[in-house]
PDB file of N, CA, C, O and CB in Angstrom:
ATOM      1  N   UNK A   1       0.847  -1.179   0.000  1.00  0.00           N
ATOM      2  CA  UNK A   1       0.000   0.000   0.000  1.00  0.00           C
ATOM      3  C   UNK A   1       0.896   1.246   0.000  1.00  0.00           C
ATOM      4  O   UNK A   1       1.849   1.346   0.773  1.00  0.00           O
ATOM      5  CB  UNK A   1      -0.966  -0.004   1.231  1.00  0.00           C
ATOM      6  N   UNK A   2       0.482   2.425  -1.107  1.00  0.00           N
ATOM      7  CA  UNK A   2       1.308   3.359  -1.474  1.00  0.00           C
ATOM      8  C   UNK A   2       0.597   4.511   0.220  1.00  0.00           C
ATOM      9  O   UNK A   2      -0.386   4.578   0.958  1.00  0.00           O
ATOM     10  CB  UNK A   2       0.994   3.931  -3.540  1.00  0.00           C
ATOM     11  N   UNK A   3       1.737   5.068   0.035  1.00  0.00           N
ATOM     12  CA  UNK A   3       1.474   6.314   1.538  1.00  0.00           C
ATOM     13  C   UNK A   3       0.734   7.336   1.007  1.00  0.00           C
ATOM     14  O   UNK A   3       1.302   8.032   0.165  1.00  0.00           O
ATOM     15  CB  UNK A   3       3.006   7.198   2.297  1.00  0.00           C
ATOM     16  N   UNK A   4      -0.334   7.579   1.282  1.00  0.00           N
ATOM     17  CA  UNK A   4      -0.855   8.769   0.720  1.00  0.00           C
ATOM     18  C   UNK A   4      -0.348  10.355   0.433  1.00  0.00           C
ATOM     19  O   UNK A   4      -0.847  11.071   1.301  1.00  0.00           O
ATOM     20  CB  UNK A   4      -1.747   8.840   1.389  1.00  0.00           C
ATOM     21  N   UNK A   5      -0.036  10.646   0.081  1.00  0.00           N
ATOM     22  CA  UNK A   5       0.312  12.501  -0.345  1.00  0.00           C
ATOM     23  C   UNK A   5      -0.733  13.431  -0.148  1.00  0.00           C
ATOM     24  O   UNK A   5      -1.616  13.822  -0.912  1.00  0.00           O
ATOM     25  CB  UNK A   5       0.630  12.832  -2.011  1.00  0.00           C
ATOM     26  N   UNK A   6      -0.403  13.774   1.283  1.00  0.00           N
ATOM     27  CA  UNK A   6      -1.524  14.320   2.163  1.00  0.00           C
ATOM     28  C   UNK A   6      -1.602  15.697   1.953  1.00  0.00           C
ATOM     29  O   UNK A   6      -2.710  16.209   1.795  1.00  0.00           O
ATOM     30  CB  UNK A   6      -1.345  14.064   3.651  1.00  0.00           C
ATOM     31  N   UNK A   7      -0.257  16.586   1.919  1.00  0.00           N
ATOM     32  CA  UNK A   7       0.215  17.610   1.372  1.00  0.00           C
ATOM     33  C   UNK A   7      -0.386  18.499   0.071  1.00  0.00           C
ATOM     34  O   UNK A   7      -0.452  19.727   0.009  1.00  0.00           O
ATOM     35  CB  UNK A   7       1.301  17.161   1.161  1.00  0.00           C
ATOM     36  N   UNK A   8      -0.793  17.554  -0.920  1.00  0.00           N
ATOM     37  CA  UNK A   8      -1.285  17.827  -2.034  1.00  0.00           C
ATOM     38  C   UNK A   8      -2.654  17.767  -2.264  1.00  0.00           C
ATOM     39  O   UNK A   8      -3.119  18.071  -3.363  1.00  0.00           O
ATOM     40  CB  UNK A   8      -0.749  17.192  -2.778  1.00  0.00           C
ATOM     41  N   UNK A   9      -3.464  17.340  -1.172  1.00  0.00           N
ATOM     42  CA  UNK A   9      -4.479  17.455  -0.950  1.00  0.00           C
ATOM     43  C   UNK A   9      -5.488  18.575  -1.062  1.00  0.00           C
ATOM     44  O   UNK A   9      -4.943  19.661  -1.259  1.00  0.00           O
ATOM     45  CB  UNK A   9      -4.358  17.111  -0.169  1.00  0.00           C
ATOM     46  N   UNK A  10      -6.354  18.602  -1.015  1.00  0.00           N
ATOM     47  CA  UNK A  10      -7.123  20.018  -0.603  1.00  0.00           C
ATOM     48  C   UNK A  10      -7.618  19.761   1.056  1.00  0.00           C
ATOM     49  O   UNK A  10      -7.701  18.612   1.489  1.00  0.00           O
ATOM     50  CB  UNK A  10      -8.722  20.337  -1.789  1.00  0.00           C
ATOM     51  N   UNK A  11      -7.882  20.765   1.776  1.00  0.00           N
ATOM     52  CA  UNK A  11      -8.712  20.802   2.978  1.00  0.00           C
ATOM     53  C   UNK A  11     -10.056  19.846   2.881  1.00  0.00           C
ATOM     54  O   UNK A  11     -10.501  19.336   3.909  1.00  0.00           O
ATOM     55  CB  UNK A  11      -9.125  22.329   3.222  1.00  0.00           C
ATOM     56  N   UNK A  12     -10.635  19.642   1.695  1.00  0.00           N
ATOM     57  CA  UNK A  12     -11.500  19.464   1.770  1.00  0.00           C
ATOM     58  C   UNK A  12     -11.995  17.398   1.586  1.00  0.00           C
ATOM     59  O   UNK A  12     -12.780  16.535   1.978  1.00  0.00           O
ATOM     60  CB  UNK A  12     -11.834  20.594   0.922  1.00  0.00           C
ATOM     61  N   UNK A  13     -10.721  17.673   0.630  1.00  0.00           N
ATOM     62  CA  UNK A  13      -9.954  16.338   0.405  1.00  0.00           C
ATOM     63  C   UNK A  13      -9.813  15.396   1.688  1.00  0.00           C
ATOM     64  O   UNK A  13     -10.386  14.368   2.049  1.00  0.00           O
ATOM     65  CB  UNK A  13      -8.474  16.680  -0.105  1.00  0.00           C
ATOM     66  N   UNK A  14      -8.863  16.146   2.184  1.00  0.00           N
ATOM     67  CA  UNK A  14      -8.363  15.726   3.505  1.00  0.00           C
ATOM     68  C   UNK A  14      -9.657  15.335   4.460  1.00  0.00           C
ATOM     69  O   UNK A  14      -9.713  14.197   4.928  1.00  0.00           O
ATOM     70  CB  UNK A  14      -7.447  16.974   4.169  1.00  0.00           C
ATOM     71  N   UNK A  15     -10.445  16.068   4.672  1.00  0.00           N
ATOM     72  CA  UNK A  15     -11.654  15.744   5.753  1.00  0.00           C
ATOM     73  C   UNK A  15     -12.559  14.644   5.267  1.00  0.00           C
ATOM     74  O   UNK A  15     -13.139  13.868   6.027  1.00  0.00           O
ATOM     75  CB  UNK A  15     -12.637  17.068   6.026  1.00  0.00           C
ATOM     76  N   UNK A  16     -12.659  14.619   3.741  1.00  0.00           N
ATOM     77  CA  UNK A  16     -13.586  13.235   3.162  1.00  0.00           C
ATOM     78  C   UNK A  16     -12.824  12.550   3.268  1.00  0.00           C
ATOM     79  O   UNK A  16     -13.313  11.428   3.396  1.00  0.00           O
ATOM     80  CB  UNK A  16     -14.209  13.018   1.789  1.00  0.00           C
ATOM     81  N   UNK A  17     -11.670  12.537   3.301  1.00  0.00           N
ATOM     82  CA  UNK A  17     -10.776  10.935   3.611  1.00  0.00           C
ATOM     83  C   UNK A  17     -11.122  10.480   4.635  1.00  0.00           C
ATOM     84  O   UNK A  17     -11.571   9.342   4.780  1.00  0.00           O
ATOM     85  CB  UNK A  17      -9.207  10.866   3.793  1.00  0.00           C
ATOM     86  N   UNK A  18     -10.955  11.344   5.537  1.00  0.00           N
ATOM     87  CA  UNK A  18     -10.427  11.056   7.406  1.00  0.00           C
ATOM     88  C   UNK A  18     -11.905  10.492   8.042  1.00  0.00           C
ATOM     89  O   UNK A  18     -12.213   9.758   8.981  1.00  0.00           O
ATOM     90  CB  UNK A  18      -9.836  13.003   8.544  1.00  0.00           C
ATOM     91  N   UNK A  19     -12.641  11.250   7.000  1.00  0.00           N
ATOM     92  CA  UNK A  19     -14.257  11.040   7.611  1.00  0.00           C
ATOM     93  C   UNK A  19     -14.535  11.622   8.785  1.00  0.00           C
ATOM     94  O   UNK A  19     -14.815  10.901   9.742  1.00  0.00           O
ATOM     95  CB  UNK A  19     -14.674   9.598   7.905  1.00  0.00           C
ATOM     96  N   UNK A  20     -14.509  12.933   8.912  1.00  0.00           N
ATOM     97  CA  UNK A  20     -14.293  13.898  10.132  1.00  0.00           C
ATOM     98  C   UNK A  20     -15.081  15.501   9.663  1.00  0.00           C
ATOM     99  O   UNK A  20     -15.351  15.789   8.497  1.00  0.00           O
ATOM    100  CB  UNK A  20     -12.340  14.081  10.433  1.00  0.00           C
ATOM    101  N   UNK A  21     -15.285  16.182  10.574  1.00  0.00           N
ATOM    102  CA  UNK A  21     -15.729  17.289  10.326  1.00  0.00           C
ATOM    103  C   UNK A  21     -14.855  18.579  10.502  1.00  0.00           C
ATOM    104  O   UNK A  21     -14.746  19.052  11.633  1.00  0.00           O
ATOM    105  CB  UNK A  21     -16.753  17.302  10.987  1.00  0.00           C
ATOM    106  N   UNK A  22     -14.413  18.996   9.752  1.00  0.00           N
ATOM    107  CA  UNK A  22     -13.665  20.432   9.800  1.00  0.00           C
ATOM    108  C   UNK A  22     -13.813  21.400  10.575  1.00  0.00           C
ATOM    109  O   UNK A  22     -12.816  22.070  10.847  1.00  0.00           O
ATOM    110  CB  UNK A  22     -13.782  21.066   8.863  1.00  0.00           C
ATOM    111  N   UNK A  23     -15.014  21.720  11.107  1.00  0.00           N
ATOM    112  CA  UNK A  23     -14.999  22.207  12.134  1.00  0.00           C
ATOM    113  C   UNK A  23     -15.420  22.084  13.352  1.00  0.00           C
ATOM    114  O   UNK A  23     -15.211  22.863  14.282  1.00  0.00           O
ATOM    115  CB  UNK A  23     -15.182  22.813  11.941  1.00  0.00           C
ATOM    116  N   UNK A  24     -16.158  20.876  13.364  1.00  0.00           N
ATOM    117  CA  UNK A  24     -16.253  20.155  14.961  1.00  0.00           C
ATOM    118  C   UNK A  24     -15.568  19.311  15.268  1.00  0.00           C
ATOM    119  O   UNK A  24     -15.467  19.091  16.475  1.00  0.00           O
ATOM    120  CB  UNK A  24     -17.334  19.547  15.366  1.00  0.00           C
ATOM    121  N   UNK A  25     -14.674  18.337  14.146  1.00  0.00           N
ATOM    122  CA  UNK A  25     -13.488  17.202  14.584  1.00  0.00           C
ATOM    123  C   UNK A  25     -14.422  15.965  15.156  1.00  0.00           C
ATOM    124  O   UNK A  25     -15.635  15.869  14.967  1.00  0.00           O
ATOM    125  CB  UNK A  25     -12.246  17.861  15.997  1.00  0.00           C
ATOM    126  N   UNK A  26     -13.631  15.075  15.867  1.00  0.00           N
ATOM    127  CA  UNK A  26     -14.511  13.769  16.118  1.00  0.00           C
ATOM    128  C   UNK A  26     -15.100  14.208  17.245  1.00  0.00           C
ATOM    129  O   UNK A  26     -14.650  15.100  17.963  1.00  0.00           O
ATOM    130  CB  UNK A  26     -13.771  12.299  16.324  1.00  0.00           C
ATOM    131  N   UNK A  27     -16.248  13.510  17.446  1.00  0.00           N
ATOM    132  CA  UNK A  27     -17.033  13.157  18.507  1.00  0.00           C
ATOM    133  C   UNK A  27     -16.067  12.340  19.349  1.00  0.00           C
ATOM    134  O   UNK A  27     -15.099  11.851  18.767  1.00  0.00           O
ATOM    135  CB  UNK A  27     -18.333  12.416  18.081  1.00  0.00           C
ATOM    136  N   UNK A  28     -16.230  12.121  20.749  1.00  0.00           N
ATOM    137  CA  UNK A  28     -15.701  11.902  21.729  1.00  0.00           C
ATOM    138  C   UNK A  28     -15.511   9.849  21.161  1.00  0.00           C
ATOM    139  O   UNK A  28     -14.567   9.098  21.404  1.00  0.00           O
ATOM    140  CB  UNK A  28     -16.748  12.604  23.201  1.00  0.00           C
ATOM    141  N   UNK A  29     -16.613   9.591  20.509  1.00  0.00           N
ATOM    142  CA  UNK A  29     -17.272   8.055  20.679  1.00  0.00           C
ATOM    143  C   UNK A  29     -16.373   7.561  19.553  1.00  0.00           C
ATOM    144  O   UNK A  29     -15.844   6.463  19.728  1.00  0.00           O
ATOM    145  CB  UNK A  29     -19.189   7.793  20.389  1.00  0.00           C
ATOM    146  N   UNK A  30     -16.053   8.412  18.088  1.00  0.00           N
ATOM    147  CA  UNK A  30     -15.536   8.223  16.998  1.00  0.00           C
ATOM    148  C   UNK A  30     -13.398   8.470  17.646  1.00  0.00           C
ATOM    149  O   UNK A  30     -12.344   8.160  17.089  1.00  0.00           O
ATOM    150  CB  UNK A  30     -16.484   9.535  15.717  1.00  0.00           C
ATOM    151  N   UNK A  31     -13.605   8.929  18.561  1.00  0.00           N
ATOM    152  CA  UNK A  31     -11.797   9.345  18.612  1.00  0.00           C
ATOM    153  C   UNK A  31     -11.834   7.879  19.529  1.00  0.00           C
ATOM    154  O   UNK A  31     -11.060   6.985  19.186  1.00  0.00           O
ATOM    155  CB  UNK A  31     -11.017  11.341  19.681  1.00  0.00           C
ATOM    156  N   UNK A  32     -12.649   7.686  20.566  1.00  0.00           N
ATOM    157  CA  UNK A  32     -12.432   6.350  20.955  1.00  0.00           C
ATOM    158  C   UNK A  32     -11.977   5.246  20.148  1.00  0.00           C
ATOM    159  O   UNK A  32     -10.870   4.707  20.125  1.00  0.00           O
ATOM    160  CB  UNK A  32     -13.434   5.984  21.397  1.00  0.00           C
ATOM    161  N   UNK A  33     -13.153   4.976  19.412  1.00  0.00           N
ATOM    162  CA  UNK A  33     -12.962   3.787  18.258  1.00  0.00           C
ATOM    163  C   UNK A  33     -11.878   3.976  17.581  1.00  0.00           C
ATOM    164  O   UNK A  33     -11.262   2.920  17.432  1.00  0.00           O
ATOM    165  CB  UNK A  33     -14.035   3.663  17.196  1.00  0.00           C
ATOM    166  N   UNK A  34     -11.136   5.329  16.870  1.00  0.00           N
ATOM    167  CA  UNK A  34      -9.850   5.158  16.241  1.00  0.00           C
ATOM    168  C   UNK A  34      -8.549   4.802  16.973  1.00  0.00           C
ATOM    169  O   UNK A  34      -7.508   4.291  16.561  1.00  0.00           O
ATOM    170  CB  UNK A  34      -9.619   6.279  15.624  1.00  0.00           C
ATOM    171  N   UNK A  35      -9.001   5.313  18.423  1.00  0.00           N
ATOM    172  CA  UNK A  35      -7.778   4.845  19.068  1.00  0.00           C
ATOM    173  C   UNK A  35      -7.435   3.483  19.341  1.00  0.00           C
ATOM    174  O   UNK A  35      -6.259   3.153  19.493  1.00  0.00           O
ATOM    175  CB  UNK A  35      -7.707   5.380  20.164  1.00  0.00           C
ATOM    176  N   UNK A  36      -8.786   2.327  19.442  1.00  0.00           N
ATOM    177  CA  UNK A  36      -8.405   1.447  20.010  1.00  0.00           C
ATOM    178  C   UNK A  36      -8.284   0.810  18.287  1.00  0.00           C
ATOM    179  O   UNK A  36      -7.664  -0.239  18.113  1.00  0.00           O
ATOM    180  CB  UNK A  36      -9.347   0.870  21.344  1.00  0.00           C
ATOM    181  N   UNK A  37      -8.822   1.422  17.279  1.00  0.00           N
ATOM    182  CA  UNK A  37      -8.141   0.913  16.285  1.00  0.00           C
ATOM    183  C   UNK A  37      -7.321   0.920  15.954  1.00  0.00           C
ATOM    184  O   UNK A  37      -6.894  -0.155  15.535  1.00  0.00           O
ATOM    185  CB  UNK A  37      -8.299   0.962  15.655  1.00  0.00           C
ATOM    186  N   UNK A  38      -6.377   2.223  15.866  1.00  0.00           N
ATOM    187  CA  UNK A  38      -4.872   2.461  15.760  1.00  0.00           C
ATOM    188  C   UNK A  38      -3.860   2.873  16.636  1.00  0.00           C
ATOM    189  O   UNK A  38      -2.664   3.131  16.499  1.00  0.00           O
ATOM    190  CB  UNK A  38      -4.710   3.204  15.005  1.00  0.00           C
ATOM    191  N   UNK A  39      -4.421   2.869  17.300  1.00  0.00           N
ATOM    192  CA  UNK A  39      -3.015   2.776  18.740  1.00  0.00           C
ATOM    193  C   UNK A  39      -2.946   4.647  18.738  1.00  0.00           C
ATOM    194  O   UNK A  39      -3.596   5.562  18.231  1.00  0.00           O
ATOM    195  CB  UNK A  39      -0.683   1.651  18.023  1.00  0.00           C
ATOM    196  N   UNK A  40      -1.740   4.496  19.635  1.00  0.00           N
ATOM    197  CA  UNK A  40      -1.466   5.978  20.147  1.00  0.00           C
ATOM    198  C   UNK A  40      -0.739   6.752  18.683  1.00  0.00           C
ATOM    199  O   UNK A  40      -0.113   6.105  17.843  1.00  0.00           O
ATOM    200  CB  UNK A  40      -0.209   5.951  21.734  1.00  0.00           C
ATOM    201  N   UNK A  41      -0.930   7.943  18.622  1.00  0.00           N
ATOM    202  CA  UNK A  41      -0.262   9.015  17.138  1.00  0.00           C
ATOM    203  C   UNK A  41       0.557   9.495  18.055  1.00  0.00           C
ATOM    204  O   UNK A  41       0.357  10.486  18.757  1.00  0.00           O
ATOM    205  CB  UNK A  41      -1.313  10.429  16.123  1.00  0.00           C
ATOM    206  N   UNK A  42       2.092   8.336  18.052  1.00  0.00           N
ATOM    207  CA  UNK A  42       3.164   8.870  18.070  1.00  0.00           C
ATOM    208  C   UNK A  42       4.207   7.747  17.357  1.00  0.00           C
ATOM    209  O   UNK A  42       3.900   6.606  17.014  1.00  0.00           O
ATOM    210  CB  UNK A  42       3.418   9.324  19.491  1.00  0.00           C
ATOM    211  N   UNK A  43       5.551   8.407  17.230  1.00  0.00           N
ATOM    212  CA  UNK A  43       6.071   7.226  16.188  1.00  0.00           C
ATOM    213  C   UNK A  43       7.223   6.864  16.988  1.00  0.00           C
ATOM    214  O   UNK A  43       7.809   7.591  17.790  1.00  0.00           O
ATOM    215  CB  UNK A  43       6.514   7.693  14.481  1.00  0.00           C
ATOM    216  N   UNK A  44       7.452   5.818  16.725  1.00  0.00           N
ATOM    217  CA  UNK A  44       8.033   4.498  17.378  1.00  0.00           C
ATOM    218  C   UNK A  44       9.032   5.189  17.102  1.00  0.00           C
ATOM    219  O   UNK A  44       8.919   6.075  16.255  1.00  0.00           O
ATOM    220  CB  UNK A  44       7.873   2.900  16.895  1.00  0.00           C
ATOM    221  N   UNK A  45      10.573   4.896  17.915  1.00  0.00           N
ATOM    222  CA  UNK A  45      11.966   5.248  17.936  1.00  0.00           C
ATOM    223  C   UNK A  45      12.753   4.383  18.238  1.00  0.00           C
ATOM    224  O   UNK A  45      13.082   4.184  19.407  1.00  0.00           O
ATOM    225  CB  UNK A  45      12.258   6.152  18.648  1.00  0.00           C
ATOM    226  N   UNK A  46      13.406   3.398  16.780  1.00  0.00           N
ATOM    227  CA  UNK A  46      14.154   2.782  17.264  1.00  0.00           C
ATOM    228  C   UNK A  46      15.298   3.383  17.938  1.00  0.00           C
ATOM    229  O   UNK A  46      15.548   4.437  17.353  1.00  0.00           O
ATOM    230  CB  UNK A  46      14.372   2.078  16.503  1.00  0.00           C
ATOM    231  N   UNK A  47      16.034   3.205  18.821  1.00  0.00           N
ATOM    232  CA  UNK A  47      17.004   3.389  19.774  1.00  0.00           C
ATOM    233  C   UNK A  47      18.350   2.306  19.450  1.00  0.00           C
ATOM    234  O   UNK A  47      18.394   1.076  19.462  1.00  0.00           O
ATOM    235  CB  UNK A  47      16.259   3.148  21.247  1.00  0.00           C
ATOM    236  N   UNK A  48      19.687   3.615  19.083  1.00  0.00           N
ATOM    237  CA  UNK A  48      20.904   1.936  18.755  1.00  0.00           C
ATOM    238  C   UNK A  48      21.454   2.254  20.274  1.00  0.00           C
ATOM    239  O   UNK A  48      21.019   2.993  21.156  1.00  0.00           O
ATOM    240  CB  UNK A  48      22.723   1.992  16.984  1.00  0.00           C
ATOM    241  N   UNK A  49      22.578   1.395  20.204  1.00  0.00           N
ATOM    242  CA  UNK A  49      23.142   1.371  21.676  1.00  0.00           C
ATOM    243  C   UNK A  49      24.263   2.044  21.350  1.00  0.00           C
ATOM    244  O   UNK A  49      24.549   2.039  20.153  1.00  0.00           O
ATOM    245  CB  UNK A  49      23.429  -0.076  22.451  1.00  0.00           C
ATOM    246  N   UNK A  50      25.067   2.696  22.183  1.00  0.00           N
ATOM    247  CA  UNK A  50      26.425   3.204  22.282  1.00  0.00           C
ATOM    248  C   UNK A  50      27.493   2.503  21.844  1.00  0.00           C
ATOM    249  O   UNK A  50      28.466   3.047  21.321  1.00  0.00           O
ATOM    250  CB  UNK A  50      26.708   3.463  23.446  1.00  0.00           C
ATOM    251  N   UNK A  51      27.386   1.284  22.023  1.00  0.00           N
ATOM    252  CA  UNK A  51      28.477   0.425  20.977  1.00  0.00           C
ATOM    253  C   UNK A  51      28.507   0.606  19.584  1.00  0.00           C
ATOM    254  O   UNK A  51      29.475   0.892  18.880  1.00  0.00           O
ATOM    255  CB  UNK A  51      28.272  -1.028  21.006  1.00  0.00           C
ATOM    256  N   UNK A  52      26.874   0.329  19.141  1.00  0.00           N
ATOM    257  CA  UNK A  52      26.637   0.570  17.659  1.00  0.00           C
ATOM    258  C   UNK A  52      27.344   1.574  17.633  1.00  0.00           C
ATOM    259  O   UNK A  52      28.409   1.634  17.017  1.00  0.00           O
ATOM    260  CB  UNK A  52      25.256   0.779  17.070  1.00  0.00           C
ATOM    261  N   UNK A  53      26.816   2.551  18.338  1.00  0.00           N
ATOM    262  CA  UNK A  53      27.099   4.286  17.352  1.00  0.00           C
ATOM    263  C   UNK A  53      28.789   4.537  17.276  1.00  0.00           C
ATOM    264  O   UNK A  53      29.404   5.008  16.319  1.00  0.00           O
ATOM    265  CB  UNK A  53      26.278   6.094  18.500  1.00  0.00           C
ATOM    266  N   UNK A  54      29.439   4.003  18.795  1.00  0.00           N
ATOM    267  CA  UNK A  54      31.128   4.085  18.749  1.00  0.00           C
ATOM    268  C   UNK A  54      31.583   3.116  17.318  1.00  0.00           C
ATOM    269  O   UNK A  54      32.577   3.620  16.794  1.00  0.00           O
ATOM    270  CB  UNK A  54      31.936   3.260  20.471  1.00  0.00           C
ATOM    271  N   UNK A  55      31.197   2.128  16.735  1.00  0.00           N
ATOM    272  CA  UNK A  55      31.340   1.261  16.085  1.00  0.00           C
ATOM    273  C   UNK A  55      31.406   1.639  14.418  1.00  0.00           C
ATOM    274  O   UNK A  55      32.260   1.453  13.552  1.00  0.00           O
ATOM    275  CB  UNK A  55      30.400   0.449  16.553  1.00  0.00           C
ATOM    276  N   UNK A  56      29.838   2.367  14.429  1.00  0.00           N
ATOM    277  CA  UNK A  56      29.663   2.959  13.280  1.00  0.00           C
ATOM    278  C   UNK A  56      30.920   4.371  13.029  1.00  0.00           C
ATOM    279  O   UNK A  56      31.324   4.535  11.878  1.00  0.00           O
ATOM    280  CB  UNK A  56      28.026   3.399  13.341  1.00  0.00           C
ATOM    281  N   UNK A  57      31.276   4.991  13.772  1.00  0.00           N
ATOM    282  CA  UNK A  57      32.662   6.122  13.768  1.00  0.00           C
ATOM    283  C   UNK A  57      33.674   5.938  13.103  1.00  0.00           C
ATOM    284  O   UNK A  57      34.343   6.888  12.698  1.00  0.00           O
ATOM    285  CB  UNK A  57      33.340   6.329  14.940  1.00  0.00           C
ATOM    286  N   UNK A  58      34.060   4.379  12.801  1.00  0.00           N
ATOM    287  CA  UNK A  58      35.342   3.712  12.885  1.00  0.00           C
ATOM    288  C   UNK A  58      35.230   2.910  11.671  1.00  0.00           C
ATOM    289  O   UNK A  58      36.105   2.114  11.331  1.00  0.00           O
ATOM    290  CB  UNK A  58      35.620   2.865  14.231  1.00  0.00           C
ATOM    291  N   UNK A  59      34.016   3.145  10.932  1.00  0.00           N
ATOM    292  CA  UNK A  59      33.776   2.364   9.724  1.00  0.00           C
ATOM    293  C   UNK A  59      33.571   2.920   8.557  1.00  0.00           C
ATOM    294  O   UNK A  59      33.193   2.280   7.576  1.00  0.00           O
ATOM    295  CB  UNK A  59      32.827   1.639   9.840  1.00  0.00           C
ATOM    296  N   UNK A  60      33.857   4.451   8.560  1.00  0.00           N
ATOM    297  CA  UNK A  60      34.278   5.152   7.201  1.00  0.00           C
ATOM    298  C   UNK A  60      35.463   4.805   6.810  1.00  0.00           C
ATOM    299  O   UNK A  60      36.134   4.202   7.647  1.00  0.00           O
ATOM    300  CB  UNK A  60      34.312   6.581   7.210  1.00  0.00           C
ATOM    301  N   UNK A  61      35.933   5.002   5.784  1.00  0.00           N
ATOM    302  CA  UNK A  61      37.225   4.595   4.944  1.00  0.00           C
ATOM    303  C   UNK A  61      38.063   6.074   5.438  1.00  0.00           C
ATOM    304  O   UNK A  61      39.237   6.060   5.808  1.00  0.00           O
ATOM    305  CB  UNK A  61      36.899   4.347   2.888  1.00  0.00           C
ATOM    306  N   UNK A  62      37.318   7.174   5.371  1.00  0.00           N
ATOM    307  CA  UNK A  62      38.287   8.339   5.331  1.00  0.00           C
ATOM    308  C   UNK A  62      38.980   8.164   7.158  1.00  0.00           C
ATOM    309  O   UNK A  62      40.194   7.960   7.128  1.00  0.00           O
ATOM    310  CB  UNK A  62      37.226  10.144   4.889  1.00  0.00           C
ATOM    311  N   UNK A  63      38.456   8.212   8.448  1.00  0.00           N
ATOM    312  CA  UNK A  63      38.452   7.790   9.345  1.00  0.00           C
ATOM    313  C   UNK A  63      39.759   6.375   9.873  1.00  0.00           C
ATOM    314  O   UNK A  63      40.462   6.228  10.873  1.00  0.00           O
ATOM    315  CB  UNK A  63      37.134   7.632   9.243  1.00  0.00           C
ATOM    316  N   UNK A  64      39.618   5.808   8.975  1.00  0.00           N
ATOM    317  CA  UNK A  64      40.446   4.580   8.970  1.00  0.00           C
ATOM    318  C   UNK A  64      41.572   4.440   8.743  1.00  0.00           C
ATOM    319  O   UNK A  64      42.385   3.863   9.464  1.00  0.00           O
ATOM    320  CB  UNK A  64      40.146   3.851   8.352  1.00  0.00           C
ATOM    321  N   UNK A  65      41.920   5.347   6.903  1.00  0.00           N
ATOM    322  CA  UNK A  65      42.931   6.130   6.710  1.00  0.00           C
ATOM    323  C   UNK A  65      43.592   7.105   7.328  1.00  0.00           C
ATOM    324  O   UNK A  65      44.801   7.169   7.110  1.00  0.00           O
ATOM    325  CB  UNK A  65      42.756   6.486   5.992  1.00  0.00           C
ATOM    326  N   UNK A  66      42.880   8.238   8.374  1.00  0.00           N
ATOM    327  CA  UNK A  66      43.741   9.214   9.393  1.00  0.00           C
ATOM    328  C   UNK A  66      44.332   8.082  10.600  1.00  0.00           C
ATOM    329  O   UNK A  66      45.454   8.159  11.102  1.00  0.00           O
ATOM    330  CB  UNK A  66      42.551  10.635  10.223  1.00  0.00           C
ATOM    331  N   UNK A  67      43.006   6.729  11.023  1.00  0.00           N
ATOM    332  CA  UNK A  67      44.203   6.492  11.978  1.00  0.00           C
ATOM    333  C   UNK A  67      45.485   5.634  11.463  1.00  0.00           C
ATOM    334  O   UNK A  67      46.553   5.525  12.065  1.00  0.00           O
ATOM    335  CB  UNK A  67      43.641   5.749  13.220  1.00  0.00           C
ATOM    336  N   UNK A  68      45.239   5.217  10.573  1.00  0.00           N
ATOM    337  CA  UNK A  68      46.511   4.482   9.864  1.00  0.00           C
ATOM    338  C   UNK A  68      47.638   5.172   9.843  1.00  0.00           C
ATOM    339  O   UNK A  68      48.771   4.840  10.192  1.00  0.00           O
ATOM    340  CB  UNK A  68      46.330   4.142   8.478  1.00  0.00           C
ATOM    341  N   UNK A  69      47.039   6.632   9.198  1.00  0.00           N
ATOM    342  CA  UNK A  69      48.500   7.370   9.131  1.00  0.00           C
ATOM    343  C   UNK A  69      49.000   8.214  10.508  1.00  0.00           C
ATOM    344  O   UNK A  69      50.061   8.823  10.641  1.00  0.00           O
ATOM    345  CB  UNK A  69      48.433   8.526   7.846  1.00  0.00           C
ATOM    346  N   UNK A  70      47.945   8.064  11.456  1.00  0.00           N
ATOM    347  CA  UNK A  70      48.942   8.274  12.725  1.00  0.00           C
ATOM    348  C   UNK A  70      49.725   7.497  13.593  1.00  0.00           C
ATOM    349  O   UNK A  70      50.554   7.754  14.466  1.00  0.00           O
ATOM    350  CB  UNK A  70      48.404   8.739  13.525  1.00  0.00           C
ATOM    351  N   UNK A  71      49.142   6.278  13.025  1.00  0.00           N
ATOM    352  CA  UNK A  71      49.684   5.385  13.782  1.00  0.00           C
ATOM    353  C   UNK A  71      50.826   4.963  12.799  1.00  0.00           C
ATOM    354  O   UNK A  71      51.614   4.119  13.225  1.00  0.00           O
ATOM    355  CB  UNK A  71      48.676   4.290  14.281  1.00  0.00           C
ATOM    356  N   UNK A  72      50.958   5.309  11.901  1.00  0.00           N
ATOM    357  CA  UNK A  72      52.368   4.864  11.131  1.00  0.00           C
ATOM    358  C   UNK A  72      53.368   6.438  11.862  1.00  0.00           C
ATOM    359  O   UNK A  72      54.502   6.190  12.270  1.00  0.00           O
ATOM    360  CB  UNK A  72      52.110   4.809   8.745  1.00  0.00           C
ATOM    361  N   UNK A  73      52.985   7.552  11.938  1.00  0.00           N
ATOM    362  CA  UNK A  73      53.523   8.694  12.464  1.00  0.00           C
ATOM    363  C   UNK A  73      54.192   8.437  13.825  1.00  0.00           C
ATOM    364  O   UNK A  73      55.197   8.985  14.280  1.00  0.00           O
ATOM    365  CB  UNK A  73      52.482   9.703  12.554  1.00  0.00           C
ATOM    366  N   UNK A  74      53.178   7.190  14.548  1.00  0.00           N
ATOM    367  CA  UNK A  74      54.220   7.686  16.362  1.00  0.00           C
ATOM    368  C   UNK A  74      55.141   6.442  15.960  1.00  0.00           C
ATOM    369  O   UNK A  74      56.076   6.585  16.748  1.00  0.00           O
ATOM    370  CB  UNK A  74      53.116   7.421  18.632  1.00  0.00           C
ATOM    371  N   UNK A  75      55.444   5.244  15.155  1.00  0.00           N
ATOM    372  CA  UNK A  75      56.477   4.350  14.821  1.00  0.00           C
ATOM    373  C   UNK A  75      57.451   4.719  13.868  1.00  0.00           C
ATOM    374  O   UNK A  75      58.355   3.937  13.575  1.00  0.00           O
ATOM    375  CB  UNK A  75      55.968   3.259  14.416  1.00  0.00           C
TER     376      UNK A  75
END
C-alpha cells in the first residue's frame, strides 16, 4: 500500500478521507474507536546502543585512513 500525499491534498480532500468534520473534529465516541483501532499518534523510535554508534565512527574509509596514518607517524 502506497502512503498517501496528504500535502497535495485540498482541505476538503483531507476531511472526506479522514471522515471527520472540519470544524467540529470527532465526537468523543468516533476518537475512541480510532484509538483502540490504531493505537497511540506517536512514532516508534528505534534506539541503537552506544556500541553501535562508537562502532559505526570507525567504519568510514576516510576515518580509517587518518588512523593508519597516525599510527604509522608515532612508529
Amino acid at each position: 500500500m502506497f502512503a498517501e500525499m496528504w500535502h497535495s491534498l485540498t482541505i476538503e480532500e483531507v476531511v472526506k478521507k479522514l471522515k471527520t468534520d472540519d470544524s467540529r473534529g470527532l465526537t468523543s465516541d468516533e476518537a475512541l474507536s480510532r484509538f483502540k483501532s490504531y493505537g497511540r499518534n506517536e512514532i516508534a523510535v528505534k534506539r541503537k546502543s552506544p556500541a553501535k554508534i562508537l562502532v559505526r565512527q570507525f567504519t568510514n574509509s576516510l576515518v580509517i585512513i587518518l588512523l593508519w596514518q597516525q599510527l604509522y607517524q608515532c612508529f
